[in-house]
C-alpha positions as CSV (number, residue, x, y, z in Angstrom):
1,X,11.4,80.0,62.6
2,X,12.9,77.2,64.4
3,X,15.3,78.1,67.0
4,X,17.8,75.8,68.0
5,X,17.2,74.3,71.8
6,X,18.5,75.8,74.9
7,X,22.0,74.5,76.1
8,X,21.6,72.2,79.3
9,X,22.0,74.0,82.6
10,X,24.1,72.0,84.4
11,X,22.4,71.9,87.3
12,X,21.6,75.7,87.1
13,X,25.6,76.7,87.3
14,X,26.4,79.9,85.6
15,X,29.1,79.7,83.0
16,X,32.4,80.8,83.8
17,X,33.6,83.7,81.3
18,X,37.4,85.0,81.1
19,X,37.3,88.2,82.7
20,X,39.7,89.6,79.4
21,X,37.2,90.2,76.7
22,X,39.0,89.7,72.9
23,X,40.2,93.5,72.9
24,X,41.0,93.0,76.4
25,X,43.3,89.3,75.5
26,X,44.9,90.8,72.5
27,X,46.0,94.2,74.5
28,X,47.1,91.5,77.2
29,X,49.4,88.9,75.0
30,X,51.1,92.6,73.7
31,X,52.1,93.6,76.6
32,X,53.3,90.3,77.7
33,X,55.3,90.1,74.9
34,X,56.8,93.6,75.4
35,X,57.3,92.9,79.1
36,X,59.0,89.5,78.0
37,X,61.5,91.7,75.2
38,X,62.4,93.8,77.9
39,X,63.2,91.3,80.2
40,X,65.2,88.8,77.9
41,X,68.1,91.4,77.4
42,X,68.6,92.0,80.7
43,X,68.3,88.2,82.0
44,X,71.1,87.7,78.9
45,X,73.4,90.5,80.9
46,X,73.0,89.5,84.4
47,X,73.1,85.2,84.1
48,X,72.5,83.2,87.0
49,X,75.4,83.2,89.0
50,X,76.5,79.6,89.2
51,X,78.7,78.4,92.8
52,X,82.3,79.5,92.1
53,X,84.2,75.9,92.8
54,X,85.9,75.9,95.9
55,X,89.6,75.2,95.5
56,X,90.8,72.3,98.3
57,X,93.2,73.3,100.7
58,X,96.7,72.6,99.9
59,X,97.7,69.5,102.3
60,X,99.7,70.0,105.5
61,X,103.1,68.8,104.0
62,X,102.2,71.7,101.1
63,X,101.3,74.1,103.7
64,X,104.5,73.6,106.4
65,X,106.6,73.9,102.9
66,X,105.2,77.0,101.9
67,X,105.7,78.1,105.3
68,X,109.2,77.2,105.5
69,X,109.9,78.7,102.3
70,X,108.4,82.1,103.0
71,X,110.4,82.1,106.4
72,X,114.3,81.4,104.3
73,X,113.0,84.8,102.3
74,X,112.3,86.5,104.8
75,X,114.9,85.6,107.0
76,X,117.3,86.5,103.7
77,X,115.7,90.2,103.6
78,X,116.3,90.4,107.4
79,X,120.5,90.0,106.4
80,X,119.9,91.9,103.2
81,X,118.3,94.8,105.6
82,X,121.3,94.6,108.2
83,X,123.2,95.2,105.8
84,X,121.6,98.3,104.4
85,X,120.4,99.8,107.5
86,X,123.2,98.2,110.3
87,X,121.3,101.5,112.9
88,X,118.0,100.1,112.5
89,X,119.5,96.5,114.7
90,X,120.1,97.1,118.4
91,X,122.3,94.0,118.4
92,X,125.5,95.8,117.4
93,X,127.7,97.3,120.0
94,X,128.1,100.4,116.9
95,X,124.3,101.0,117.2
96,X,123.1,100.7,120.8
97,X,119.4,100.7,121.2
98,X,118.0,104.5,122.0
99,X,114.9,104.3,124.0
100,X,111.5,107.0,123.9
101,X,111.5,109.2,126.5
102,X,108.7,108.5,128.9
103,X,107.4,112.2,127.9
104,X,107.6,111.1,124.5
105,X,105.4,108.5,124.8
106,X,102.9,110.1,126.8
107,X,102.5,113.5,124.6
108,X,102.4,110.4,121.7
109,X,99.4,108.6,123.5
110,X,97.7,111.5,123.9
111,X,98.1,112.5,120.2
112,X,96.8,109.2,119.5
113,X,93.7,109.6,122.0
114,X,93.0,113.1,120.6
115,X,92.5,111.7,117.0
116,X,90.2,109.6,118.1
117,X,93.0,106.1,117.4
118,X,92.2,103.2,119.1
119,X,95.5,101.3,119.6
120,X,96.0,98.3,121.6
121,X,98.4,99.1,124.0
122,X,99.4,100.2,128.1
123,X,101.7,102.6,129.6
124,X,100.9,102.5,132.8
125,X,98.5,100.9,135.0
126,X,95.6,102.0,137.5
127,X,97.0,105.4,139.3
128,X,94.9,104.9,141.9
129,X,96.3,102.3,143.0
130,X,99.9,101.6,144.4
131,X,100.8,98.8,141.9
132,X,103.9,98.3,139.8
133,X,105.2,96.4,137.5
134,X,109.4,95.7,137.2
135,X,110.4,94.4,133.4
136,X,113.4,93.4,131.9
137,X,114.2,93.9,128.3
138,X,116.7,91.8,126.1
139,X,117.5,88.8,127.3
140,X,118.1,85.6,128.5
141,X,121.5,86.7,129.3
142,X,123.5,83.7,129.8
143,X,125.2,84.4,132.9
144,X,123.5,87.4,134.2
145,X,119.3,86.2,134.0
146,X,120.4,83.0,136.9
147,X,121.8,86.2,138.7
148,X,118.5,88.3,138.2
149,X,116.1,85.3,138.9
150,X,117.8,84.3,142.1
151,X,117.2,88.2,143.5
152,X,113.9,88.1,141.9
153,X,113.5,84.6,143.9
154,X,115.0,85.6,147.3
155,X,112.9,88.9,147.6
156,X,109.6,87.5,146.1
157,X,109.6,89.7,143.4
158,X,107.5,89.2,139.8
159,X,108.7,90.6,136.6
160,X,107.7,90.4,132.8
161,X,110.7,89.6,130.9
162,X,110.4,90.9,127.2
163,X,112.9,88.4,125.5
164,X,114.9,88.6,122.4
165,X,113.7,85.4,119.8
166,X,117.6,85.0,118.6
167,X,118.5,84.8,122.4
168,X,115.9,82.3,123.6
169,X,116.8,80.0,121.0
170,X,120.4,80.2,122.4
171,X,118.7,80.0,126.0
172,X,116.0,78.2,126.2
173,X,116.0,76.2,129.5
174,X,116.8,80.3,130.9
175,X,113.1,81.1,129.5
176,X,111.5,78.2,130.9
177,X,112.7,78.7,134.3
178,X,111.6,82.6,134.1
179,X,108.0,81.1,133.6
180,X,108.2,77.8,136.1
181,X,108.8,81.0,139.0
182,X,106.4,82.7,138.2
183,X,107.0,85.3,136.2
184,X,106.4,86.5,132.5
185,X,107.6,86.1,129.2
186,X,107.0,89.0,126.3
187,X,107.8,89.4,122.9
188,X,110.5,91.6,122.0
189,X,111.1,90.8,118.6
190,X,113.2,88.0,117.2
191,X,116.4,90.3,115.8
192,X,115.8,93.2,118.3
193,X,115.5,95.5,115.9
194,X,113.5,99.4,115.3
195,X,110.2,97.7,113.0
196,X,109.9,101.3,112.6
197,X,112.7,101.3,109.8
198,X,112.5,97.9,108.4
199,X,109.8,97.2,105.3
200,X,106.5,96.7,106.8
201,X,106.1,93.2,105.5
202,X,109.5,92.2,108.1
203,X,107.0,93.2,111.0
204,X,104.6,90.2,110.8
205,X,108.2,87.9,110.4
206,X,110.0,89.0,113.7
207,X,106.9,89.1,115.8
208,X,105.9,85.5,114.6
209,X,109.6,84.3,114.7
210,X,110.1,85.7,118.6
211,X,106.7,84.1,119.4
212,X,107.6,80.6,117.7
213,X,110.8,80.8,119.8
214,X,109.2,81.4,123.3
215,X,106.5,78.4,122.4
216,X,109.3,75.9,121.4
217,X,110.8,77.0,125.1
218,X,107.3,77.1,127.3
219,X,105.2,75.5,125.1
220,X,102.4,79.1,125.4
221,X,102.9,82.2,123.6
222,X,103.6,85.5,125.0
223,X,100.5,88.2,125.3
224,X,102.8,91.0,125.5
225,X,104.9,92.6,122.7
226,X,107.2,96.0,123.3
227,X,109.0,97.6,120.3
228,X,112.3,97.6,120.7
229,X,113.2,101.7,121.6
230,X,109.5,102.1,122.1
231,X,109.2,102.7,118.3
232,X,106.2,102.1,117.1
233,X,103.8,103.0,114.1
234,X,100.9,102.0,112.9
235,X,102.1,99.0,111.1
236,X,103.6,98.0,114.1
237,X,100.6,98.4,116.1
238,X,98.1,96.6,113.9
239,X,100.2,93.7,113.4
240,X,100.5,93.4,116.6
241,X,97.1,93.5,117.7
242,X,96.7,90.9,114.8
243,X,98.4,88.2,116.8
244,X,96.5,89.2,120.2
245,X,99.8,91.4,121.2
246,X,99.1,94.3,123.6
247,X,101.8,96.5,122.7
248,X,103.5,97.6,126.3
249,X,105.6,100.6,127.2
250,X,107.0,102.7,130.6
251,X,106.9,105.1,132.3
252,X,109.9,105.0,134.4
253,X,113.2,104.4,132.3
254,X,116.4,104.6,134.3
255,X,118.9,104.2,131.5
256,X,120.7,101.1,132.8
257,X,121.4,100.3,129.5
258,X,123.9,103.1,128.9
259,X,125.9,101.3,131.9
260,X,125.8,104.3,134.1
261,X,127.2,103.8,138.1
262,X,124.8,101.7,140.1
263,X,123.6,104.3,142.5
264,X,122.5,106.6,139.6
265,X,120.1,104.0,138.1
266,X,119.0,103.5,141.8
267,X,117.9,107.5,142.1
268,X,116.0,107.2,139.1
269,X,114.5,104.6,139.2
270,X,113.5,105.7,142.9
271,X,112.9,109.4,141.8
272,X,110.5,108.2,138.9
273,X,108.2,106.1,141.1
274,X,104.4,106.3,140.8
275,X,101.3,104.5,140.9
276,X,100.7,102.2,138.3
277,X,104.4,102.7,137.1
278,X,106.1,100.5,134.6
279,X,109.8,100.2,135.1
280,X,112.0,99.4,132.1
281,X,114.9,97.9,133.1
282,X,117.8,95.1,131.5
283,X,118.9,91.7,131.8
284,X,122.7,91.4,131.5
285,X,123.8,95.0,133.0
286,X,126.1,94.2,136.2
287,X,124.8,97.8,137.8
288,X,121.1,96.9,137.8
289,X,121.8,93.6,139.9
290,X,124.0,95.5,142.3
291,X,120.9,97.9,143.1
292,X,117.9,95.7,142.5
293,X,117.4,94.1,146.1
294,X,117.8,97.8,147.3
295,X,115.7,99.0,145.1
296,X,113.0,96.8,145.8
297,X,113.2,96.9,149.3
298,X,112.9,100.8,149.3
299,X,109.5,100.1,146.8
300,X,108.4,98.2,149.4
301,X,108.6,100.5,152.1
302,X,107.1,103.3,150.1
303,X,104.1,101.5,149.6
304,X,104.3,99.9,146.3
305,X,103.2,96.2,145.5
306,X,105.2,94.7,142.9
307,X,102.8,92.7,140.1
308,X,103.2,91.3,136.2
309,X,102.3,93.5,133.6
310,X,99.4,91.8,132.4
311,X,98.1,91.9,136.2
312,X,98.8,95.7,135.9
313,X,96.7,95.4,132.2
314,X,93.7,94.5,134.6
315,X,93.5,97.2,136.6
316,X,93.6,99.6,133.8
């Protein structure tokens, strides 16, 4: 029989088989196939996700408009608020402003501490050390602050003045001569009012209003914020912090703004006196000016260095 020739070796290379015998290719394409139905339904449900488009940024005219607008509603809900709640504004001689015990305030901090919140805000300062810190709430008055500022001047005293945004619009070159000796400027709302009892969407409005008020005086914003009253919540508190505000409150609160005789605002004040102490005091009551060199003086002898707040923030 004649058998057909040998096929050339190539050189003596081996031939290269598939390592999937027939069986082995047809069980192979199957599964493929199945692994490919499976597949298809859920590449169908879950589609590449294609860049959303990014919309442009409205332009700066747009934006300032926008702001502007958002500032006439708010400033509309403000009056539409006074009129509904008349207690909730401290600038009404019907509603006088009620301020937080010092005990109050404490047994609240430690509430807060015990819960384990975290709220951006002093009391006091360092108690180991005998440094204080004099503030004045309300102002600029327009005749009493040039009063207060020369004292302050003569005795080479610093203070933190938490100002009022309605008032130093009225006042401005007052504010700008509070900073230029020296002293500070804090936020103390725009309409002096309890953010405790407005809508919480009003807190963000007189925080940012009373802080756009003390640039266009100093050209800096304010790192400071009190409540008026020492209300506060947590709104309050986290919009605050928002903005870079440490929220400050007292420890020694002589009532000068019920207008009592001088000498009694100068024994409390006295009897209240304490390391790290923050004294709440006002600009525009008569009986505070009448006691202040004496009471500073007597400070003084005691001990007690007077500083800023946010020098008093550092050693706390």
């Amino acid at each position: 029989m004649h058998r057909p020739p040998p096929a050339p070796n190539n050189g003596g290379a081996r031939e290269r088989r598939s390592f999937l015998s027939p069986p082995r290719q047809q069980w192979w394409g199957l599964g493929g196939f199945l692994a490919l139905s499976f597949l298809a339904p859920v590449a169908q449900a879950n589609p590449p996700k294609t860049p959303a488009k990014q919309s442009k940024p409205a332009p700066p005219k747009a934006q300032a408009k926008a702001q502007a607008k958002a500032q006439v509603q708010a400033k509309a809900q403000v009056q539409a608020e006074r009129q509904v709640l008349p207690n909730a504004f401290y600038d009404s001689p019907n509603f006088p402003e009620r301020y937080r015990p010092y005990l109050t305030l404490l047994a609240k901090d430690e509430y807060e501490q015990e819960r384990g919140y975290k709220f951006n805000k002093i009391i006091r300062g360092d108690i180991r050390k005998q440094r204080i810190a004099l503030t004045f709430d309300d102002g600029p008055h327009p005749v009493y602050t040039l009063q207060l500022l020369d004292i302050l001047r003569r005795t080479h005293t610093p203070a933190t003045f938490f100002v009022v945004g309605r008032q130093v619009e009225k006042n401005p070159a007052l504010v700008q001569l509070e900073v230029a000796e020296g002293h500070e400027v804090g936020n103390h709302t725009y309409d002096h009012v309890n953010l405790t009892l407005i809508p919480p969407e009003l807190i963000p409005y007189e925080l940012d209003q009373c802080d756009a008020a003390i640039k266009k005086a100093t050209g800096s914003s304010a790192r400071f914020f009190r409540p008026p009253g020492g209300d506060y919540n947590g709104d309050v508190i986290r919009d605050a912090a928002k903005r870079g505000y440490i929220t400050t409150l007292w420890t020694n609160d002589p009532g000068d703004f019920q207008k009592p005789p001088a000498d009694v605002i100068l024994h409390r004040a006295l009897d209240h006196l304490e390391n790290g102490a923050i004294i709440l005091m006002h600009d525009g009551i008569p009986q505070t000016l009448q006691v202040l060199p004496q009471f500073i003086a007597e400070a003084r002898r005691r001990g007690y260095q007077f500083v800023t707040v946010s020098r008093l923030a550092r050693d706390y």
